[in-house]
MDAnalysis code that builds the backbone (N, CA, C; Angstrom):
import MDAnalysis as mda
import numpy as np

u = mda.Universe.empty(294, n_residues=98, atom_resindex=np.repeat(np.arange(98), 3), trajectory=True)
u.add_TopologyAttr("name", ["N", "CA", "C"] * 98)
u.add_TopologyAttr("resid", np.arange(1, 99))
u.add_TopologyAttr("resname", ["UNK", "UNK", "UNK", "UNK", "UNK", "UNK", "UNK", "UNK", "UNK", "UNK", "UNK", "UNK", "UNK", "UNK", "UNK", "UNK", "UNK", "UNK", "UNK", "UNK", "UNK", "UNK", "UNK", "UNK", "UNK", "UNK", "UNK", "UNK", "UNK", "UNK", "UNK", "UNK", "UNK", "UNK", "UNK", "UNK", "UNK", "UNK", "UNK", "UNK", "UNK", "UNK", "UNK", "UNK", "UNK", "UNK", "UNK", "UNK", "UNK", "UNK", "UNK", "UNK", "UNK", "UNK", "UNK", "UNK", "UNK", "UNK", "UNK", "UNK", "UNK", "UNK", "UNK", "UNK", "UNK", "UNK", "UNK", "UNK", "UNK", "UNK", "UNK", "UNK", "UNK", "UNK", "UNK", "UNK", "UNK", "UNK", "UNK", "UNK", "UNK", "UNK", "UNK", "UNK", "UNK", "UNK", "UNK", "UNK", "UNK", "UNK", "UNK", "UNK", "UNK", "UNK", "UNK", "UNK", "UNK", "UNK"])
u.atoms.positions = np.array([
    [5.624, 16.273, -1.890],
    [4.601, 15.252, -1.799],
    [4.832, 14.232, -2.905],
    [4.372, 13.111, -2.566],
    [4.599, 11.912, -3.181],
    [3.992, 11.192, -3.595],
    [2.906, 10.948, -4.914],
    [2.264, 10.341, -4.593],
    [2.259, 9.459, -5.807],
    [2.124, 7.863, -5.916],
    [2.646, 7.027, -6.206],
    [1.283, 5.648, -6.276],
    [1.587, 4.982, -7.541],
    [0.492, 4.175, -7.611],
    [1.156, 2.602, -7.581],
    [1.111, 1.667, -6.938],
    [1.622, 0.508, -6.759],
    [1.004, -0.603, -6.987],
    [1.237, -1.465, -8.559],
    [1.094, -3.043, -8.808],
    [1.179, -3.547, -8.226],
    [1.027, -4.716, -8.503],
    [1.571, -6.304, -8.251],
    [0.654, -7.647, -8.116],
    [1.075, -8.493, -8.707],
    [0.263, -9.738, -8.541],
    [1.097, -10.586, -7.612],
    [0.186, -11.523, -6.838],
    [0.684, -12.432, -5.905],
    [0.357, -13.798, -6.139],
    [1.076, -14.254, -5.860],
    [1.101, -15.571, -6.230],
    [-0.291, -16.543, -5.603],
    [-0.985, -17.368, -6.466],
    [-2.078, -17.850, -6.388],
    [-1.932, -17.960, -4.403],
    [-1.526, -19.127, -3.799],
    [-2.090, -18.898, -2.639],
    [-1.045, -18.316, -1.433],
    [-0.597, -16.876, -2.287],
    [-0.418, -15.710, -0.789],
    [-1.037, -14.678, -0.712],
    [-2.399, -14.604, -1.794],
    [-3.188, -13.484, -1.523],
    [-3.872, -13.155, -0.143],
    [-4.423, -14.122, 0.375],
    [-5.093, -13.897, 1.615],
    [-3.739, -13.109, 2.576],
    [-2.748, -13.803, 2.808],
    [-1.973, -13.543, 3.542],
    [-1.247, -11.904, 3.185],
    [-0.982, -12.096, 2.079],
    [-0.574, -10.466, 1.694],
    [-1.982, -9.593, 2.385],
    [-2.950, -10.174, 1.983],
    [-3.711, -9.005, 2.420],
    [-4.164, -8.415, 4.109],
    [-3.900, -10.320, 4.473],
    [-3.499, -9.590, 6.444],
    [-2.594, -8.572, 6.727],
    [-1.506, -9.053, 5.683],
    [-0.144, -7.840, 6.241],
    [-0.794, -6.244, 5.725],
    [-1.482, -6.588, 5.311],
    [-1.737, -5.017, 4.630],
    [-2.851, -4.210, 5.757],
    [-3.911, -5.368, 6.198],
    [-4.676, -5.334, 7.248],
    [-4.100, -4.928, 8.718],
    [-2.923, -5.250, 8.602],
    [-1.933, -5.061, 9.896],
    [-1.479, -3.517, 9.759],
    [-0.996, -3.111, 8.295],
    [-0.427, -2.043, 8.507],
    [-1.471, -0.822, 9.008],
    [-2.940, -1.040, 8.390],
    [-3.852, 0.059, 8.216],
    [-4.012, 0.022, 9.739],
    [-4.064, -1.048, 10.408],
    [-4.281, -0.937, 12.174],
    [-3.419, 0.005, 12.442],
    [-1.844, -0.177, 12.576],
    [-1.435, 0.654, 12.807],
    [-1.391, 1.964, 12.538],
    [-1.719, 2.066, 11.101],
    [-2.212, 3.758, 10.844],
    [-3.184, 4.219, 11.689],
    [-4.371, 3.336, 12.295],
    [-5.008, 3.919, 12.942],
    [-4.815, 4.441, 14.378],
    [-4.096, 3.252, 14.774],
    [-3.155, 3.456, 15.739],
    [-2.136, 4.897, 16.479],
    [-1.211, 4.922, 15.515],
    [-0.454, 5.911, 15.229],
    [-0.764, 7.297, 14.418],
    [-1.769, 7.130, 13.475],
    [-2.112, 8.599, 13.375],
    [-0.895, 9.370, 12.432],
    [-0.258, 8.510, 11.224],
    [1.036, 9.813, 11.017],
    [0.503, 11.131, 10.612],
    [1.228, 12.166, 10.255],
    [0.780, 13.162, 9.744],
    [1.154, 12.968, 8.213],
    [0.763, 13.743, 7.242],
    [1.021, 13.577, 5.511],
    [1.079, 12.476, 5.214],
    [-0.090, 11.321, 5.814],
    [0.147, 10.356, 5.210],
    [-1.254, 10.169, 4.547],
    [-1.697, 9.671, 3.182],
    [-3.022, 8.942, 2.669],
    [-2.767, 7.877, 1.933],
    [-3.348, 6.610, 2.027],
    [-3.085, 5.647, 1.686],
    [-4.606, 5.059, 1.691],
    [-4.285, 3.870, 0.684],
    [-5.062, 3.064, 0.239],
    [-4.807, 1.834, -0.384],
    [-5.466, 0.804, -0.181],
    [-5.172, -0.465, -0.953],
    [-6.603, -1.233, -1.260],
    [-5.912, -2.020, -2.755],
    [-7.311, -2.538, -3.210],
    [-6.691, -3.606, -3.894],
    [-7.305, -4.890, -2.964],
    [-7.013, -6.367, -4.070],
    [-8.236, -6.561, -5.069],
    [-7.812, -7.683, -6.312],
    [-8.392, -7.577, -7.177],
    [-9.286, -8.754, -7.207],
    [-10.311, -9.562, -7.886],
    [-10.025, -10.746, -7.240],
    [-9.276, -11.646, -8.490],
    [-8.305, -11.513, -8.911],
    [-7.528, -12.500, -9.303],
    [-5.893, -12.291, -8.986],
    [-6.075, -11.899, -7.537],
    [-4.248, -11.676, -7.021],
    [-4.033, -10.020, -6.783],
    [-4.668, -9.262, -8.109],
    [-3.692, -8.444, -8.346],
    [-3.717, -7.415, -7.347],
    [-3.152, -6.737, -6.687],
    [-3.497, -5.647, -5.379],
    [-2.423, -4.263, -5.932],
    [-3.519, -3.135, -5.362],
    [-3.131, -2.108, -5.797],
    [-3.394, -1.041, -5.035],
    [-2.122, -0.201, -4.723],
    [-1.942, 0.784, -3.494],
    [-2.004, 1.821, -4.111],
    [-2.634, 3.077, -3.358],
    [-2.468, 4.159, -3.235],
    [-1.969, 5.202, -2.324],
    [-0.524, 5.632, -2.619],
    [-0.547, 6.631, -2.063],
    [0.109, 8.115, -1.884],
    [0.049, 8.275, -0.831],
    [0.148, 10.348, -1.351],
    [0.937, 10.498, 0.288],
    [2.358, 10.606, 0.111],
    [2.860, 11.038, 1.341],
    [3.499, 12.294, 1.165],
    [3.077, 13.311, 2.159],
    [3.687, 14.571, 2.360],
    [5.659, 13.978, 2.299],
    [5.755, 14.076, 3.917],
    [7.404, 14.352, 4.140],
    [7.159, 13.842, 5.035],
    [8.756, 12.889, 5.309],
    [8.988, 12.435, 6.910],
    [8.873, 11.225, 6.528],
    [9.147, 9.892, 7.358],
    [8.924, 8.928, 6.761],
    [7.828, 8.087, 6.183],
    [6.643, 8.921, 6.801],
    [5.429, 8.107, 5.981],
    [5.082, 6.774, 6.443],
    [4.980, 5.705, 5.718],
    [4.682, 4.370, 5.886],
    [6.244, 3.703, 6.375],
    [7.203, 3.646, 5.522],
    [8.471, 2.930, 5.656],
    [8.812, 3.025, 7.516],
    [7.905, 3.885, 7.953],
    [8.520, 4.208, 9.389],
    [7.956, 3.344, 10.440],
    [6.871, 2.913, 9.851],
    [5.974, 1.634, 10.703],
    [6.433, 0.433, 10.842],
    [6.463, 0.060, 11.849],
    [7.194, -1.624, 11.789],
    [5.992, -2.535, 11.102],
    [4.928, -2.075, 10.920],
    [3.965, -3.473, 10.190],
    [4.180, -3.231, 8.873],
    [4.424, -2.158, 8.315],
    [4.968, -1.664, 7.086],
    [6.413, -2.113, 6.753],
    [6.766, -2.162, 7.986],
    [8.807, -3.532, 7.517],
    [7.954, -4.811, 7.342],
    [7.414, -4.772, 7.906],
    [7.182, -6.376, 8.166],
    [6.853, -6.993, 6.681],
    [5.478, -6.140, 6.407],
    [4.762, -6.248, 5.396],
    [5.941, -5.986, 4.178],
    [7.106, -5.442, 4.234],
    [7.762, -5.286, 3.220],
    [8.784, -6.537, 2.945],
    [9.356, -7.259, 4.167],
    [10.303, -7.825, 4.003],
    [9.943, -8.820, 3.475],
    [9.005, -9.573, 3.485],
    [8.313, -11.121, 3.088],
    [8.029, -10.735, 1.845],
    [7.595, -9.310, 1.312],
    [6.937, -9.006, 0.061],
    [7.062, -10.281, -1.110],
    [8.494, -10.470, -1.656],
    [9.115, -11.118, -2.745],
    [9.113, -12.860, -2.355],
    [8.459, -13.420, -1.483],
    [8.132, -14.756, -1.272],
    [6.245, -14.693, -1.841],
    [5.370, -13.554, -1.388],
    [4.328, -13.845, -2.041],
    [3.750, -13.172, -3.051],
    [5.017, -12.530, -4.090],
    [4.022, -12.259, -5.508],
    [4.966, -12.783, -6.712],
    [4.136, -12.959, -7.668],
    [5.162, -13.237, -8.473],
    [5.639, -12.471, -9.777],
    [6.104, -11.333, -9.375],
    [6.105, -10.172, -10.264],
    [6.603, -8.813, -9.483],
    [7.468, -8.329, -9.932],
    [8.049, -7.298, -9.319],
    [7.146, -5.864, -9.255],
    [6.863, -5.337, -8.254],
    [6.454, -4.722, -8.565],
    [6.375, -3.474, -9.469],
    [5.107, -3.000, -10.122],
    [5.066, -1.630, -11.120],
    [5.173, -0.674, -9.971],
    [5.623, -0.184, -9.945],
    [5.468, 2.005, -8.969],
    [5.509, 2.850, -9.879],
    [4.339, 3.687, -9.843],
    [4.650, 4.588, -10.854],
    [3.854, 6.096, -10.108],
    [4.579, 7.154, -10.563],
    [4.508, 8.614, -9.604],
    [2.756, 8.854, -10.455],
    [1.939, 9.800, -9.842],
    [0.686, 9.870, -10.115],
    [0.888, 11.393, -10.183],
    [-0.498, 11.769, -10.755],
    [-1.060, 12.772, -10.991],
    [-2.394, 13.012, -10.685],
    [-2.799, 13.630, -9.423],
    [-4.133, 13.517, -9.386],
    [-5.274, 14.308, -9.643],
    [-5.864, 13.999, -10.976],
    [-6.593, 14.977, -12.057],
    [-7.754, 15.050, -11.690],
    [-9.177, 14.127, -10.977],
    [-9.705, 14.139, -10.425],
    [-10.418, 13.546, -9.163],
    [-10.965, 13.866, -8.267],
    [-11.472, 13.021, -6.917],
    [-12.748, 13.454, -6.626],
    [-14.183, 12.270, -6.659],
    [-14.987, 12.371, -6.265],
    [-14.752, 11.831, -4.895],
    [-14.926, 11.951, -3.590],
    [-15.181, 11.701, -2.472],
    [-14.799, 10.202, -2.398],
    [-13.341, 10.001, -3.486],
    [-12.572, 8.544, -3.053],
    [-11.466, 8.843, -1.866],
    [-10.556, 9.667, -2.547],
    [-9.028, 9.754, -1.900],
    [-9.148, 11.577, -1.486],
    [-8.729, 11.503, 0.164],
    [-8.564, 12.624, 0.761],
    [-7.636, 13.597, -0.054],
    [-8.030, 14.805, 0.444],
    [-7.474, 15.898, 0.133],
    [-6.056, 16.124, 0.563],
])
C-alpha cells in the first residue's frame, strides 16, 4: 500500500481548470469503482491543491484515462513541481477511509 501526500501550486489563472480535471477524474472513480483505491483532493484558496492518497496494488489512478488526461497538461498549469511525499497515517477521525 501506498500512500502518498501531493503539493502543488498552480498558476494564478489555471486553478479553476486544474480543478475540472480533478472533477473529471473523481467522476470516473465513481464510475468505475477501482478496488484499493482512496483518494482525495483539496484546493486551497490561493492555488495551492493537495491530494490524498492510499492505493492498495494494481494500477490505481494512473489506469484511468481522466487521470492521463489530468496528468499530461499537469506542467502547463502550475508553477512548481510538484512535492510527493510517502505518509503515515497516525490518526483518522471520520476524514479518510479505512
Amino acid at each position: 500500500m501506498a500512500r502518498r501526500v501531493i503539493r502543488y501550486q498552480t498558476n494564478p489563472d489555471k486553478a479553476d481548470e486544474n480543478q475540472r480535471y480533478i472533477e473529471i477524474v473523481f467522476s470516473e472513480l465513481e464510475r468505475v469503482t477501482p478496488s484499493g483505491v482512496r483518494y482525495a483532493a483539496l484546493r486551497l484558496e490561493d492555488g495551492l491543491f493537495v491530494h490524498l492518497a492510499d492505493i492498495d496494488n494494481g494500477p490505481g489512478l494512473t489506469g484511468l484515462a481522466s487521470f492521463q488526461a489530468f496528468q499530461s497538461g499537469l506542467s502547463t498549469r502550475i508553477s512548481d513541481k510538484p512535492l510527493v511525499r510517502e505518509a503515515v497515517l497516525i490518526g483518522n477521525y471520520r476524514m479518510i477511509g479505512e
